[in-house]
RODO-325158 format. One record per residue (C-alpha): residue number from 1; z, x, y; residue in three letters. Coordinates in Angstrom, 1 decimal, decimal comma. Example, Ala and Ser with C-alpha at 12.3 -4.5 7.8 and 13.67 -1.06 7.14 Angstrom:
% residues 2
R mitor      z      x      y martor
R     1    7,8   12,3   -4,5    ALA
R     2    7,1   13,7   -1,1    SER
END
This chain:
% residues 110
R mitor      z      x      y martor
R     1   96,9   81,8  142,2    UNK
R     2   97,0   84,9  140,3    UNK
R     3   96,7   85,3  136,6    UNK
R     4  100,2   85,5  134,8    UNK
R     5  101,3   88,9  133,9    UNK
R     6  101,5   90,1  130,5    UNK
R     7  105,8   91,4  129,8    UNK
R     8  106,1   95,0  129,3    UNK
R     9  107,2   94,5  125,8    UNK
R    10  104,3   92,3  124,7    UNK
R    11  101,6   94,9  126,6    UNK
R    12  103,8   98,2  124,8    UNK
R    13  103,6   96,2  121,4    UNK
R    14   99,6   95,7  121,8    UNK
R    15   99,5   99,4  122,8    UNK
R    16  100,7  100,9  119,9    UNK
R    17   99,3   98,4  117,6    UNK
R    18   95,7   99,8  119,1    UNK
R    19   97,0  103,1  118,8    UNK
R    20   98,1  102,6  115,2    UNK
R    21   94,4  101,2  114,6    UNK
R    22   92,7  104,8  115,9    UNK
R    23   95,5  106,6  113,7    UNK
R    24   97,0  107,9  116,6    UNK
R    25  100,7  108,3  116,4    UNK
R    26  102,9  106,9  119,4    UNK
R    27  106,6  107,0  119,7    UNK
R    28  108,5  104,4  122,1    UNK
R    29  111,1  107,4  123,5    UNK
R    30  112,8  105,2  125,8    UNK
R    31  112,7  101,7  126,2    UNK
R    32  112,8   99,9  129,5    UNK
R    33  113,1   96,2  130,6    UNK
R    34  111,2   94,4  128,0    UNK
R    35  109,8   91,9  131,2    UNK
R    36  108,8   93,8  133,9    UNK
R    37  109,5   97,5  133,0    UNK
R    38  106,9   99,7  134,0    UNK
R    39  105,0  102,1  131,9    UNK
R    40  104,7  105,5  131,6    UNK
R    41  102,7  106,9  128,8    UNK
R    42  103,0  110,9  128,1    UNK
R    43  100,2  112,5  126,0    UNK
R    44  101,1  115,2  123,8    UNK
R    45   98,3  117,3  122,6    UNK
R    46  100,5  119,2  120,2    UNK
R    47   99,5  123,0  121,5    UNK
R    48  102,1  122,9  123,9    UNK
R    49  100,4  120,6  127,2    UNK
R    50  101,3  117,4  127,9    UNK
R    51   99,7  114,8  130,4    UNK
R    52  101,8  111,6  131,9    UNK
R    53   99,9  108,5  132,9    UNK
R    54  101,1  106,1  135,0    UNK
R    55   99,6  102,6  136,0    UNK
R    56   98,8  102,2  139,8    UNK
R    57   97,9   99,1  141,6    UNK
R    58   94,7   99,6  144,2    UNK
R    59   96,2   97,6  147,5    UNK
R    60   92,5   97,2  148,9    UNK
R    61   91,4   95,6  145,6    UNK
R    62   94,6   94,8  143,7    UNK
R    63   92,8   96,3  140,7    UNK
R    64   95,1   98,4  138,0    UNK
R    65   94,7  101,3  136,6    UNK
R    66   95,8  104,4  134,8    UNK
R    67   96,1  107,9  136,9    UNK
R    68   97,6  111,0  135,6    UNK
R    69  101,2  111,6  137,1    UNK
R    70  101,4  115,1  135,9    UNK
R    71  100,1  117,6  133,7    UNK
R    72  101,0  121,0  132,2    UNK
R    73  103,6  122,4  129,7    UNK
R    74  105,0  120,2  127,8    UNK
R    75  108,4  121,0  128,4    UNK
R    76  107,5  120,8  133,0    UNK
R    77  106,0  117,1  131,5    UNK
R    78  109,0  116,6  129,9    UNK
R    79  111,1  117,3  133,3    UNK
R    80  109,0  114,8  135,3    UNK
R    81  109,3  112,2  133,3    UNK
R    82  113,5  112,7  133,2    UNK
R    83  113,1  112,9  137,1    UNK
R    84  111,2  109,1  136,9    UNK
R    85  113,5  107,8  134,4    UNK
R    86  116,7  108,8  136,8    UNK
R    87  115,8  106,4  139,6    UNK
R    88  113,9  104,0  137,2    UNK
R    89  115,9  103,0  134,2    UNK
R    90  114,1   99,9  133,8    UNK
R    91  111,0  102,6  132,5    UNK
R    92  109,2  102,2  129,1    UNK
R    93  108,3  105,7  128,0    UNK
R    94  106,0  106,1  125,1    UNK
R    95  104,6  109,4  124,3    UNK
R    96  101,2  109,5  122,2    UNK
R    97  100,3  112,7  119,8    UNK
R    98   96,7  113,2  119,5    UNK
R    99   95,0  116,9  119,2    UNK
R   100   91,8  115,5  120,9    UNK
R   101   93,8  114,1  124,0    UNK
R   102   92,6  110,3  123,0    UNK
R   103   95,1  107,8  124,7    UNK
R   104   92,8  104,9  124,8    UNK
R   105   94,2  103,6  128,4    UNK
R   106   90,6  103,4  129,4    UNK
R   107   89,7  101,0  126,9    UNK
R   108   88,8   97,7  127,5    UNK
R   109   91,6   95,3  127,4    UNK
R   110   94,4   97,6  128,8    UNK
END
């Protein structure tokens, strides 16, 4: 039996309550289906670049984890997301300001 999955609301809250804990401002910009919504998190590091991460499931281990979906000008990040959000309205978005690039999806726990 597999473990029970955490909802996407419950995971997004701990998210930016960890964020909020580094003093890392994070911004829900669109809010998907708070029960199984996936998430896409886009990293802003305020001189103009962006980075989107979304989480990917391993089919030969049925491990998760974070990989970059795009990277670049903010503005093309911007466009790639809109292009995910038109065929998945159900998608959390939550974009994360940090100068140093820290999003802390490699941390333990996520």
């Amino acid at each position: 039996m597999s473990p029970p999955r955490l909802t996407a609301r419950f995971w997004v809250d701990a998210y930016l309550a960890r964020l909020r804990l580094h003093d890392i401002p994070a911004f829900v910009t669109a809010h998907g289906d708070d029960t199984a919504g996936a998430v896409l998190v886009k990293l802003a590091t305020l001189d103009g670049k962006a980075r989107a991460f979304t989480r990917q499931i391993d089919l030969a281990s049925g491990e998760r984890d974070w990989q970059e979906l795009t990277a670049g000008a903010e503005p093309e990040v911007d466009a790639a997301i809109a292009r995910q959000r038109s065929f998945d309205p159900d998608l959390w978005v939550i974009e994360v300001e940090d100068r140093q690039g820290r999003h802390l999806l490699d941390d333990p726990g996520l």
